[in-house]
C-alpha positions in Angstrom: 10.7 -17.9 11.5 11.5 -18.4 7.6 9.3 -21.3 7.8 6.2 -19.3 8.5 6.0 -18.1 5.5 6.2 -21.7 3.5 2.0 -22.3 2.7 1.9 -23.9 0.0 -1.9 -23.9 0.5 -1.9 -20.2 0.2 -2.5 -18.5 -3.1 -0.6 -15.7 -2.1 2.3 -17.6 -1.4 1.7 -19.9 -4.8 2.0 -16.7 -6.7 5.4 -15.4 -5.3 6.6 -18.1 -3.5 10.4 -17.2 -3.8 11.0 -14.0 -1.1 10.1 -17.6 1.3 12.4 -20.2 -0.5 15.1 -17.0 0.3 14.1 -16.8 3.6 14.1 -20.5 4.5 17.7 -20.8 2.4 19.2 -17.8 4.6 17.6 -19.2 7.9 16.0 -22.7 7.7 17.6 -24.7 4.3 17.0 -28.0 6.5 13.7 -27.8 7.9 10.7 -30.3 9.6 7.3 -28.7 7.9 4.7 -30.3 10.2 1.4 -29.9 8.2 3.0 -32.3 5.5 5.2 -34.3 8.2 8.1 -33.6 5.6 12.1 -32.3 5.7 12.4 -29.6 3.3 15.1 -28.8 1.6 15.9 -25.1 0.2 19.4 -24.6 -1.3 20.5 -26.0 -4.8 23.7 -27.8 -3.4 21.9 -30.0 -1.3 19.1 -30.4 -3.4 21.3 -31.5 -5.9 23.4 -33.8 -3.8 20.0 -35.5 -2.1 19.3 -36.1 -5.8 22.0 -38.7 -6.7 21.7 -39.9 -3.4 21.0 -43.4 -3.0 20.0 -43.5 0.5 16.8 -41.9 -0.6 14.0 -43.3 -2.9 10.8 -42.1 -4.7 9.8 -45.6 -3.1 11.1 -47.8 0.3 8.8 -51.2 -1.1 11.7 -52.4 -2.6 13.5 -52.3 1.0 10.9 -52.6 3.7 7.3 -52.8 4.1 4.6 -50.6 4.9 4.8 -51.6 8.7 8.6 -52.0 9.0 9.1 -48.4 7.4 6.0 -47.1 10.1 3.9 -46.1 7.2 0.3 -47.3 6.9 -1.2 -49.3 4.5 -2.6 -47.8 1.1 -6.5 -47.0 1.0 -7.7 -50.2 -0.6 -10.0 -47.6 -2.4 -7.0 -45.9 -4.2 -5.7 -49.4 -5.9 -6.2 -48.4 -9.3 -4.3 -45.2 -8.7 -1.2 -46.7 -6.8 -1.5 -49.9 -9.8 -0.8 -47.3 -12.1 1.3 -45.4 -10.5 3.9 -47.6 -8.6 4.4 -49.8 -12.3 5.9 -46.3 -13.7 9.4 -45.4 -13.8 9.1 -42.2 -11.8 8.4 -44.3 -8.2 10.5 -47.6 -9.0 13.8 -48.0 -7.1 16.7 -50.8 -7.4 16.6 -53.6 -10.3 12.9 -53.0 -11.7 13.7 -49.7 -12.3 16.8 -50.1 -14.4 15.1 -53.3 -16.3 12.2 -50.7 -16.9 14.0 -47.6 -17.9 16.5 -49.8 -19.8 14.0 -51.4 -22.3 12.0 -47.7 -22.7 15.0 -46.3 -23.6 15.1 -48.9 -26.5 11.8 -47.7 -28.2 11.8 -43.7 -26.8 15.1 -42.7 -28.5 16.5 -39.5 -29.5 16.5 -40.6 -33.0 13.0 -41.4 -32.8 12.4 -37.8 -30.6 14.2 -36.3 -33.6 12.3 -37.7 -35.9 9.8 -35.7 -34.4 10.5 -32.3 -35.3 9.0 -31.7 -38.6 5.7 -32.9 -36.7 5.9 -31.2 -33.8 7.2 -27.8 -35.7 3.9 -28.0 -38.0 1.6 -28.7 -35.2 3.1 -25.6 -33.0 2.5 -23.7 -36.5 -0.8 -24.6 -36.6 -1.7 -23.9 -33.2 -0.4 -20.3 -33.4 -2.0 -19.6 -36.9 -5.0 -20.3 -35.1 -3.9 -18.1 -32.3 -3.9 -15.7 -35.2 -6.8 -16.0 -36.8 -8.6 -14.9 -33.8 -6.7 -12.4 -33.1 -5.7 -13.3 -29.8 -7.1 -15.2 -26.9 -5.7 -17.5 -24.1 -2.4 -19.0 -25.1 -2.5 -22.1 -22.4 -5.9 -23.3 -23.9 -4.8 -22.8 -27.4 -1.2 -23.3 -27.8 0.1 -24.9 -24.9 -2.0 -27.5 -23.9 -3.2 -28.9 -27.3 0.6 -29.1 -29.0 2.2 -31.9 -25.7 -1.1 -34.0 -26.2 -1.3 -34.3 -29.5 2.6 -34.9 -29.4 2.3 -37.5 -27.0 -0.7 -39.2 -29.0 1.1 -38.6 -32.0 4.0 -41.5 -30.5 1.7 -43.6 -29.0 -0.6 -43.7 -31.7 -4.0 -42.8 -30.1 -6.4 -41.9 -33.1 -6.9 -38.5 -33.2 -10.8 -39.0 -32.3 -9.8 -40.0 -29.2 -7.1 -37.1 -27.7 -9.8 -35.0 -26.1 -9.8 -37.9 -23.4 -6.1 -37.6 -22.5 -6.0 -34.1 -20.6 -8.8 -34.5 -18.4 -7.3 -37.8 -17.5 -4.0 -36.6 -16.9 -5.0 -33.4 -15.1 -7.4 -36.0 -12.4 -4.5 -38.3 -12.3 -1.5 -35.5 -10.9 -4.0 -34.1 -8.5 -2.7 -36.7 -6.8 0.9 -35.4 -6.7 -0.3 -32.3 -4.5 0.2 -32.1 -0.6 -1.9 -33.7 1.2 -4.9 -34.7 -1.2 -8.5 -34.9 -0.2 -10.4 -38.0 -1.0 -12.9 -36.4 -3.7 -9.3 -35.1 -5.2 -8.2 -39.4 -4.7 -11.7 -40.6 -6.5 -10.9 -38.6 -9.6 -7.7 -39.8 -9.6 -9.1 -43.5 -9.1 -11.5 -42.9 -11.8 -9.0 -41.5 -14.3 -6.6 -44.5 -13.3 -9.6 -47.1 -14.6 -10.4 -45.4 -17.5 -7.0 -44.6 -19.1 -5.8 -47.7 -18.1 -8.6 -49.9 -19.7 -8.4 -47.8 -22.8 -4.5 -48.6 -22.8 -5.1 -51.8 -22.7 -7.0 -52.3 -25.6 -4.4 -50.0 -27.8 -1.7 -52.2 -27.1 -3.7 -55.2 -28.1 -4.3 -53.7 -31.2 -0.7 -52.8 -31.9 0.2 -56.6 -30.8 -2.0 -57.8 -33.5 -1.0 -55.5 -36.1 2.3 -53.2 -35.1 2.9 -50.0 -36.1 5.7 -47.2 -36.1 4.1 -45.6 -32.7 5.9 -46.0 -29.6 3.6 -48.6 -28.1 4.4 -51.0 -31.2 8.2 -50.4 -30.5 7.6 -50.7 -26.5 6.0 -54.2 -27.4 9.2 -55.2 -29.4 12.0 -54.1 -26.8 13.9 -56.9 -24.9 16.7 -56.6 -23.3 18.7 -60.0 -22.1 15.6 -62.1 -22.7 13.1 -59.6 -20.8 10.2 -57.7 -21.8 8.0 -55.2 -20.4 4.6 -56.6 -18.5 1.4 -55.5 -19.9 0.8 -53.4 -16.9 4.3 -52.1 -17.2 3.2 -50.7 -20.8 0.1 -49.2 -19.3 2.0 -47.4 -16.6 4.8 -45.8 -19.0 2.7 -44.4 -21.4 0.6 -42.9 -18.8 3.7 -41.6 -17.0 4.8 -40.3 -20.8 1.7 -38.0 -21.1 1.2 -36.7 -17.3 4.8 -36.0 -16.8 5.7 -34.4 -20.4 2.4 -33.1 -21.0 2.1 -31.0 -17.3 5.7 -29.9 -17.0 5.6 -28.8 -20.9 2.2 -27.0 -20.7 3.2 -24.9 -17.5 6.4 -24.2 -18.8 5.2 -22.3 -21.6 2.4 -20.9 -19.6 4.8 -19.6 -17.1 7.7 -18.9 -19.5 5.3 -16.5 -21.5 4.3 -14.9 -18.0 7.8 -14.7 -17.8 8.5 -12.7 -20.8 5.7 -10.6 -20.5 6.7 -9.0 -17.1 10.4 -8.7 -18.6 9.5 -6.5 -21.7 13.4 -5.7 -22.1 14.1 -9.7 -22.3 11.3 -10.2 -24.5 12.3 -7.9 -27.4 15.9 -8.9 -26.6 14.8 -12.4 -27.7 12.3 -11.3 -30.6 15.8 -9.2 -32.1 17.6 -13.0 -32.0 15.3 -15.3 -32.4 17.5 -18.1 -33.5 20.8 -17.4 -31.4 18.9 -16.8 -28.0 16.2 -19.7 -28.1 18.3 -22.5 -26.8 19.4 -20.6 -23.8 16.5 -19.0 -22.9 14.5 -22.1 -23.3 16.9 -23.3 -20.5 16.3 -19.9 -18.5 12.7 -19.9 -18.5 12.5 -23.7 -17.2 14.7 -22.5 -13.8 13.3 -19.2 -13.7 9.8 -20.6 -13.0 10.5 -24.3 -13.0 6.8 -26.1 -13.2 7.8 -28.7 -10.6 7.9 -27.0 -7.2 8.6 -29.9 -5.3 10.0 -33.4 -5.7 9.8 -36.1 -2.8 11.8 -38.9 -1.3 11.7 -41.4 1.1 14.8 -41.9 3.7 16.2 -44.9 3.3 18.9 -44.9 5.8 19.7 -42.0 8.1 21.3 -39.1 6.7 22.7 -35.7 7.7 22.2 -32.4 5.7 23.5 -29.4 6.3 24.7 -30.6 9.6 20.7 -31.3 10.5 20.1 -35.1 11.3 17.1 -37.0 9.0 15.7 -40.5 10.1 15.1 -43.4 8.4 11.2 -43.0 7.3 11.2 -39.7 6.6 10.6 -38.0 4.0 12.5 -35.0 2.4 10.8 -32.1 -0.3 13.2 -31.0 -2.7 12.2 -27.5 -3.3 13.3 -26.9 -7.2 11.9 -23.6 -7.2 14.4 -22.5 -4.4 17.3 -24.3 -5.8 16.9 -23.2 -9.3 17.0 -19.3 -7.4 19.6 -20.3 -5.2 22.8 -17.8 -5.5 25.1 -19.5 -4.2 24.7 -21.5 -7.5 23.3 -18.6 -10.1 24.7 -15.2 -10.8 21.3 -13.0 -10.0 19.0 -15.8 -9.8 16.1 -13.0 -9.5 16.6 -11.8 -13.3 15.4 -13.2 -16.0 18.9 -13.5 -18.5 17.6 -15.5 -21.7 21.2 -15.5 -22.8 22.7 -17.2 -19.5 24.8 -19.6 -20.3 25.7 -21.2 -16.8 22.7 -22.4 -15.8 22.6 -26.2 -14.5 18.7 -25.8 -13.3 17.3 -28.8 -11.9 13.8 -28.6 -13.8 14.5 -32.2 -14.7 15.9 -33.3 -12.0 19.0 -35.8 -11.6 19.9 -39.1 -10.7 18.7 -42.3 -12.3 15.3 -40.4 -12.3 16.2 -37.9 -14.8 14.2 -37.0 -16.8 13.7 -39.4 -19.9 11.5 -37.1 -21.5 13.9 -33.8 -21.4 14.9 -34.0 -25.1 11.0 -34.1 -26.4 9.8 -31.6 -23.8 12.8 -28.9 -25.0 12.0 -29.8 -28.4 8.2 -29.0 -27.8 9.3 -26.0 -26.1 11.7 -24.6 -28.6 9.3 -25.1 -31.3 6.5 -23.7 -29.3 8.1 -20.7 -28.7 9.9 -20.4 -32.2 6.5 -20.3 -33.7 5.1 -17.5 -31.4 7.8 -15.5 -31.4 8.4 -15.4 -35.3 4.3 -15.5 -36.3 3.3 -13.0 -33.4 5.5 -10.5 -32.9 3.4 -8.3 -31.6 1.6 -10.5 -28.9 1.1 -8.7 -25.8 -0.9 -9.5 -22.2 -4.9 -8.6 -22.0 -4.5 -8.8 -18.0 -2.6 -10.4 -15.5 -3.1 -14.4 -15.0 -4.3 -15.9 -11.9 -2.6 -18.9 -10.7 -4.2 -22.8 -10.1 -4.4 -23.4 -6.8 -1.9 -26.3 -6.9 1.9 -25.8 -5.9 4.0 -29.2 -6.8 2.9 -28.8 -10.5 2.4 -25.5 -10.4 0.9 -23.1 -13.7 -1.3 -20.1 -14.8 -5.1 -20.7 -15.0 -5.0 -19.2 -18.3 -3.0 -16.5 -20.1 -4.9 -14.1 -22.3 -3.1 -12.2 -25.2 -3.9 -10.2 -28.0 -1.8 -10.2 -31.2 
């Protein structure tokens, strides 16, 4: 059965996981996976459709209660983390979602994303010069992971002495995104949740007393028809604002390089265009190896897909990495083609959870790569990655290249 080979626990199966997204799209696109108690679901029109689909809800608190939706009650020990978490646009559903989103979208604006670019282009520079200078080395620790933090903390306005406390915070916080997470995994989290949040806290009253051009100041001064954000509302959008950008953006590049380097015809096909071929194969290397495997939602009323009948109180994974290699929707979804141009990938999903951060992250990206690929021409793999055990956000280890 197609769905033997779905173990997202295995490395194996983390490494290549797409010969079983084809086999579960061929055989099994509507599926019960038992060890997770989940639907999942394979193929890019359904995945798509389920998306925009209001029936279904990153949350059901707004509808029902734990007992009336036959979940159980939260671990009392995990508050902190579910606090954070639930305040943040990603799980809200119904009117404090659109409130929420509606008032971020006041201070997070693409002018103000624009305004970003000579910042983020000389930071990328910077990063890769370093890369330079040593004459190589791993390109996640160096490149990718430092340029989305310090991006990030550039619009909030966390001092620079204080950045090296975002990633560890962030990467203890999405451990909790993985299937099925084990309690030392939920303590981190729970720990991470305090801390960041407490620091937060005391940012934004410092911006209150003396506002600035950072996001947080601006987040302070949106209101829309009479209503503000809640302190705890803040807290849990920037949060949200680092972990999602800042683990999407740092395994994209991770992955896109990885990418590149096992295509050595598409690589040098971009190096010869540089400037005509970056948009779209920024866009081809976010569905080629999308860093968000999985997305999940809870079924709100019953629903049928693909003919298979889902409960109310279920839940469904959307599998983005089969629907963004689903070809019934892409020409050759197997080959890397940095020049596609008809390529509606999912990578930031859809819906009224879109992705609020999309402009930033491909403007990261395209910077990020632009600065590589024009300072280090002659970059080139040491040896081949290993993958982090973790499938939703999935990414490299590390990546090490010599220039």
């Amino acid at each position: 059965m197609a769905i033997d080979d779905f173990d997202p626990w295995s490395a194996a199966f983390v490494a290549h996981p797409y010969p079983a997204y084809a086999a579960l799209r061929e055989q099994s696109p509507v599926v019960h996976y038992e060890p997770t108690d989940q639907w999942l679901i394979s193929r890019y029109a359904d995945v798509s459709s389920l998306l925009r689909d209001r029936r279904l809800g990153r949350t059901y608190t707004h509808r029902f209660s734990h007992r009336e939706f036959g979940q159980p009650e939260p671990n009392p020990a995990h508050e902190a983390f579910h606090t954070l978490n639930d305040h943040g646009l990603l799980d809200l559903e119904g009117p404090d979602h659109t409130r929420i989103r509606r008032l971020v979208s006041k201070a997070f604006t693409p002018r103000m994303v624009e305004e970003l670019r000579p910042t983020v282009r000389r930071l990328a520079g910077e990063l890769v010069d370093g890369l330079l200078a040593d004459g190589g080395g791993d390109l996640i620790a160096q490149v990718a992971e430092p340029l989305p933090v310090a991006v990030i903390a550039e619009m909030l306005g966390v001092p620079e002495s204080d950045r090296h406390l975002l990633r560890p915070w962030s990467a203890d916080i999405t451990g909790m995104f993985e299937l099925n997470p084990d309690e030392d995994t939920a303590r981190r989290a729970v720990t991470a949740s305090l801390e960041f949040s407490a620091y937060l806290r005391e940012l934004i009253r410092r911006r209150r007393e003396q506002p600035g051009t950072d996001l947080i100041s601006a987040l302070a001064r949106a209101v829309e028809d009479g209503q503000v954000l809640s302190e705890q509302e803040m807290i849990s959008t920037c949060v949200l604002l680092l972990n999602a950008g800042h683990e999407a953006t740092v395994n994209t590049t991770g992955n896109g390089w990885w990418a590149l380097l096992r295509n050595p015809g598409e690589l040098a096909r971009l190096r010869g265009a540089v400037d005509e071929l970056l948009p779209t194969a920024v866009e081809e290397l976010m569905r080629y190896d999308t860093p968000l495997q999985m997305f999940e939602r809870w079924v709100l009323e019953d629903i049928e897909v693909g003919g298979v009948h889902i409960p109310r109180g279920a839940e469904v994974a959307l599998l983005f990495g089969s629907a963004n290699r689903d070809p019934e929707r892409f020409a050759d979804p197997d080959r890397l083609d940095l020049g596609r141009t008809d390529n509606p990938h999912i990578t930031f999903g859809a819906g009224i959870h879109f992705c609020l951060g999309a402009p930033l992250a491909r403007l990261e990206l395209t910077e990020s790569y632009g600065a590589l690929l024009r300072r280090a021409p002659g970059l080139s793999l040491v040896r081949e990655p290993e993958w982090r055990p973790g499938y939703v956000i999935r990414g490299l280890e590390e990546l090490l290249v010599e220039i």
